[in-house]
C-alpha positions as CSV (number, residue, x, y, z in Angstrom):
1,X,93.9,89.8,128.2
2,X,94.3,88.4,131.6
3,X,91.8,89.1,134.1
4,X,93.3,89.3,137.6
5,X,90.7,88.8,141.0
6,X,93.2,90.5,143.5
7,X,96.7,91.8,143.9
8,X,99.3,92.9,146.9
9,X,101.9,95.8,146.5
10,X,105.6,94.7,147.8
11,X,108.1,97.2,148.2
12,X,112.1,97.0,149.1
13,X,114.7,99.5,149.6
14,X,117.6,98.1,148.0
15,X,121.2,99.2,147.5
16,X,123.8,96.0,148.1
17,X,121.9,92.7,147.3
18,X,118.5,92.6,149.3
19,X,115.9,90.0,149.1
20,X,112.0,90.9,149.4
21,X,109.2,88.3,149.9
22,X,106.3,87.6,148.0
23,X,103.3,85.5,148.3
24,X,104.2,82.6,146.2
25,X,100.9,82.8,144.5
26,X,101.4,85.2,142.0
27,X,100.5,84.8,137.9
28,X,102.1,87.8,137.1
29,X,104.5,90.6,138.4
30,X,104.6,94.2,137.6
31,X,107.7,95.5,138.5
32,X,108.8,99.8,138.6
33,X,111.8,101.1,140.0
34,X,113.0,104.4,140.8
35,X,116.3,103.5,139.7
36,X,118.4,101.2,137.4
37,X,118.4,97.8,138.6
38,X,118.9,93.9,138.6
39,X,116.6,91.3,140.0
40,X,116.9,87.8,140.5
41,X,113.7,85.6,141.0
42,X,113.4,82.9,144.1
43,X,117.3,83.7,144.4
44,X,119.2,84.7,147.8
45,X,121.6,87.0,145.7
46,X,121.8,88.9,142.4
47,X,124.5,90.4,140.7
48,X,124.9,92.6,137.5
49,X,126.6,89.1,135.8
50,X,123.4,86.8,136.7
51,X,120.3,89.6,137.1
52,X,117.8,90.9,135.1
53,X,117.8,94.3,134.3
54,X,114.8,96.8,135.5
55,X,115.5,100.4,133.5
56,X,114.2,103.2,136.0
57,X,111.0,104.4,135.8
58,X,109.6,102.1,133.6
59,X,106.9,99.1,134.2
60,X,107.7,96.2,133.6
61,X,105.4,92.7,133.3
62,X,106.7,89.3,134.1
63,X,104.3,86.7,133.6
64,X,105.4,83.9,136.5
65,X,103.7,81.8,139.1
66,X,105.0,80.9,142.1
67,X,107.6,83.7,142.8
68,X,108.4,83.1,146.6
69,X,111.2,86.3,146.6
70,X,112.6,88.5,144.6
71,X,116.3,89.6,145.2
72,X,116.9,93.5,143.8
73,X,120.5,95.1,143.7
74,X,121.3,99.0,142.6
75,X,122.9,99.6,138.7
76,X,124.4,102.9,140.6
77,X,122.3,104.3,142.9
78,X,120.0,102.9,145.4
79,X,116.6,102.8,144.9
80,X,113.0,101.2,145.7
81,X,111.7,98.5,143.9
82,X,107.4,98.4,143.7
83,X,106.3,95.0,143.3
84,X,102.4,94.6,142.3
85,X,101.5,90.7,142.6
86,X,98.7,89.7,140.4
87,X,96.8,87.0,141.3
């Protein structure tokens, strides 16, 4: 099990493609969402075609270092996106 020494909490309305920015330091994300979404990593713009999919309501770990923004864009409904960096 990783141990982490510190973490920062990110957070970003989204509804039409927005983009967030993180600390580019990061070993792992955990993402939650309180609605359906897609992501994109160090991307401008995401899409349903080239996203990743984020159910609602559910956490979800992406091991990844050196995440620099993280684009978010609604399924259906708008939403916020809770980013927790672990460093």
């Amino acid at each position: 099990m990783n141990q982490f020494t510190n973490n920062r909490i990110v957070q970003i309305d989204f509804d039409a493609s927005v983009v967030g920015t993180l600390s580019g330091f990061c070993k792992e994300l955990l993402l939650t969402s309180t609605e359906a979404c897609y992501i994109r990593i160090n991307q401008a713009t995401v899409t349903v075609a080239n996203g990743y999919f984020i159910p609602a309501d559910t956490s979800v770990k992406i091991p990844i270092t050196q995440a620099d923004t993280i684009s978010a864009i609604k399924e259906t409904t708008a939403g916020k996106l809770t980013i927790l960096e672990l460093f």
